[in-house]
N, C-alpha and C positions, 0 to 999 in steps of 0.2 A: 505511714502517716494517715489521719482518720480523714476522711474525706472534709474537705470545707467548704463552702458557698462562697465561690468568685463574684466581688462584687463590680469588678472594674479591672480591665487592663490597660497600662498605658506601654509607654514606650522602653521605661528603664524599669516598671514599678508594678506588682500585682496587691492589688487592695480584696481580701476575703473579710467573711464576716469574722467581730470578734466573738469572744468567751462569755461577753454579757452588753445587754442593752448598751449601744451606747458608744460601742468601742470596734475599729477594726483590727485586722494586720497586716501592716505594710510588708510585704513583699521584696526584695532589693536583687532586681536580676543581673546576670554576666552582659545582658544586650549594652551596647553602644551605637548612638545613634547622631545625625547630625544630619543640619539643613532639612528639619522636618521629616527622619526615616529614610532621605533620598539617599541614603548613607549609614549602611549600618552595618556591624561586625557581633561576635559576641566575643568579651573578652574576659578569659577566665582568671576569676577572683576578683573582680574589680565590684561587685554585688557585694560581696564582703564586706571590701574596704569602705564602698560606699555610707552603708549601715554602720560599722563603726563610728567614721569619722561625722555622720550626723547627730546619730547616738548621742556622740561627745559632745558636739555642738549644742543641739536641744535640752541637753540637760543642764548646761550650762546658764542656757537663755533662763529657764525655769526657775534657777536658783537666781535669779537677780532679778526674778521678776514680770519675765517676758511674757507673753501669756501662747502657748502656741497648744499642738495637739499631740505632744509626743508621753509617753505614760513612762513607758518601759523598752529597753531589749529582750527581745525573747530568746534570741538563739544568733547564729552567724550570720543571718540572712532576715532577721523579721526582725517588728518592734510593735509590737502595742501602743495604737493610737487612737485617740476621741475622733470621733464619728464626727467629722464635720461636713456643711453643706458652702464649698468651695467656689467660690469668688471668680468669675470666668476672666480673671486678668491677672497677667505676667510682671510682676512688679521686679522693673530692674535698679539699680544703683549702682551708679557709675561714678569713681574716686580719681581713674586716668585712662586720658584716650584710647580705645581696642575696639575692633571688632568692627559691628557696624553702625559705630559713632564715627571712628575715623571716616570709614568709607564714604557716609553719610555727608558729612560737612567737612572733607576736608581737610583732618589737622589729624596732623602726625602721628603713630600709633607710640604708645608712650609717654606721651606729654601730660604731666601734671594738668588736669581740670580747676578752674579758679574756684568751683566748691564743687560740692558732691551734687549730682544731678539724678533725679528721679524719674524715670518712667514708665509710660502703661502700655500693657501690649495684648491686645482682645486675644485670648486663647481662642485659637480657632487654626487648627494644619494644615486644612483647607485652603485655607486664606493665606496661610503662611506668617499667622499670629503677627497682625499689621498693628503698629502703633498708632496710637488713639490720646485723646485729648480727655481733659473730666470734662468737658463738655458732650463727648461722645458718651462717658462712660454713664453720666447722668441722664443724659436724652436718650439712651437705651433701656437705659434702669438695669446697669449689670451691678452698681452700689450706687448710695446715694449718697450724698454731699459729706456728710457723719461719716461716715464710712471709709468714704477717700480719707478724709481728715485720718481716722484712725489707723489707715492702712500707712499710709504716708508718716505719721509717728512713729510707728513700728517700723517702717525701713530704716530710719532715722536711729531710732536704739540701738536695731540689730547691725547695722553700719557702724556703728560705735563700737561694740562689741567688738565684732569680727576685725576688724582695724587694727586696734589693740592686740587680739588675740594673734593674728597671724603675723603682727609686726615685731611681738615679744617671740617667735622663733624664726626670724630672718625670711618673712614673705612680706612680701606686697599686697594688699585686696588688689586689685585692678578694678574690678565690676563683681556683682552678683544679683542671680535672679533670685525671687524668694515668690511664693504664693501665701494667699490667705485666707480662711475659711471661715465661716460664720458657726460658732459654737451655742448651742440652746441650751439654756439652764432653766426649766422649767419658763416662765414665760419671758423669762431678759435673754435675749442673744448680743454675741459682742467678736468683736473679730479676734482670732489667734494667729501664729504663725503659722505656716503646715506642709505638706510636701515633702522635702528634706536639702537640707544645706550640705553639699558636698564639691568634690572638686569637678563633680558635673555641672554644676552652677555656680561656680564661683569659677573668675581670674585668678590665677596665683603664682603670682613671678615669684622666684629667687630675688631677695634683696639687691646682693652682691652683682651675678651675674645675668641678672633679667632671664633664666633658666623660665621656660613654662611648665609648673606645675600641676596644669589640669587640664580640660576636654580641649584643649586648644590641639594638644598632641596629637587627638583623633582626626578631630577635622582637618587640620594641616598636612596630615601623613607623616609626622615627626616621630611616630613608636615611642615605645616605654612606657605605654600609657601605666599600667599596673607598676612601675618601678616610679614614674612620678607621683601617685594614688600613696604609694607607699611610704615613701620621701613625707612627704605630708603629716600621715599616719605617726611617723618616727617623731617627726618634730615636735609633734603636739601629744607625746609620749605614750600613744594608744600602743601604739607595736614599741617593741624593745629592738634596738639598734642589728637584735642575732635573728628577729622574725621575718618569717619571710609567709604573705599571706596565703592558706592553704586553698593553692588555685582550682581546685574541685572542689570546693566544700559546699555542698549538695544543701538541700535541706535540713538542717543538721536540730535535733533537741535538744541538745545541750542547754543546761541553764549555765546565766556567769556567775 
C-alpha cells in the first residue's frame, strides 16, 4: 500500500488524507474499547463488520435525504468521506432505559422512555466526555443555537430511521451515539451526519429475547462480540446467513 498522510487517530478509527481536496479515509480498526480506553482488546474482524454495517447505514441515510459525510466504501476496511470540521459533542438518543441513564436516575434497565430523549456530551477523555447542557454548549461556543437546532433535527430523522430499520429485522434501537460535523461548501456551511453508525454506538436488543447485540458484550465481559456484529450484519442482509466475517482481513484493495 502507498504511503498515506495520517491525519487523526482515534480509539476505533484512523482518518488519512483523501484522493482529492476535500475528502478523507476512514479507517475501521479490530481495536475495542470501553470506559474511555480503561479497557480495551483488539477483536478480530470486528473493523470489518463495523465498516460494513455503517456503509449500509449511511448510504441509506443519503438516499432519503440525510445529509452526513459518507461518499463511498473503498475496500473491507475503509470508506471515503467529506472532510468535515467535527462538532466537539457526543449527540446521544435514547428510546429505552440502559446504561448510564438507568444508573443515573434510577429506573430500570429496559423500560420503555415516555419519548425519545436527546443528549449532549463535551467530547473530551479527559474528562470522561461529561454531559452538558445547550447552555454550556453555547456559553463555550462548541455550536451555536442554529446549530443545536440542526443537530437536534437530525437525531430526530436518523432515530426515525434506525427504529424502523432495525425494528423491520427483529432488533430493538435501545440508544445510540451519533456525531456531527460542519461541512463547507464554498462560503455556506451546514451540519451533516459523521463518524460512523454501528453496533459500537448503537444499543441493539433481540426483539424476542432481549439478546444484546452490540458493544454491551465487551464492556460486560459477555463474549461474542464478532458473532453479535455478525448477527446484525445477517439481519440487515449485508453477510448471507453461510458468511462468516474474514477475521484477518488486513487492509485489503479490493474494490466492491
Amino acid at each position: 500500500m502507498n504511503r498515506r498522510r495520517r491525519i487523526y487517530e482515534g480509539k476505533a478509527k484512523i482518518l488519512y488524507e483523501g484522493p482529492e481536496p476535500g475528502t478523507l479515509i476512514q479507517h475501521f480498526k479490530d481495536d475495542a474499547t470501553a470506559f474511555n480506553a480503561k479497557k480495551h482488546e483488539v477483536v478480530d474482524g470486528k473493523g470489518v463488520l463495523n465498516n460494513r454495517i455503517s456503509e449500509y447505514i449511511f448510504q441509506h441515510l443519503n438516499d432519503i435525504g440525510v445529509p452526513t459525510h459518507f461518499i463511498r466504501r473503498l475496500n473491507m476496511r475503509e470508506q471515503l468521506i467529506r472532510e468535515v470540521e467535527i462538532v466537539p459533542l457526543e449527540v446521544v438518543v435514547r428510546n429505552v432505559a440502559a446504561g448510564s441513564l438507568s444508573t443515573r436516575l434510577g429506573i430500570e434497565e429496559g423500560t420503555q422512555l415516555p419519548r425519545s430523549i436527546i443528549e449532549f456530551y463535551y467530547k473530551n477523555d479527559a474528562l470522561n466526555d461529561p454531559m452538558v447542557s445547550e447552555e454550556h454548549i453555547t456559553a463555550f461556543g462548541w455550536a451555536t443555537p442554529q446549530e443545536i437546532d440542526d443537530i437536534m433535527s437530525l437525531a430526530i430523522r436518523v432515530n426515525d430511521f434506525l427504529s424502523g430499520l432495525f425494528l423491520g429485522v427483529g432488533i430493538r434501537l435501545v440508544d445510540f451515539k451519533m456525531e456531527c460535523g460542519r461541512l463547507w461548501e464554498n462560503e455556506m456551511v451546514r451540519i451533516v451526519l459523521a463518524d460512523e453508525i454501528s453496533p459500537d454506538s448503537c444499543r441493539l436488543w433481540d426483539i424476542k429475547s432481549n439478546d444484546k447485540l452490540d458493544k454491551d458484550r465487551f464492556r460486560r465481559d459477555m463474549g461474542g462480540l464478532v458473532e453479535a456484529y455478525s448477527e446484525v450484519a445477517r439481519r440487515l442482509g449485508i453477510l448471507s446467513e453461510s458468511d462468516n466475517p474474514p477475521p484477518t482481513a488486513g487492509p485489503s484493495l479490493v474494490k466492491h
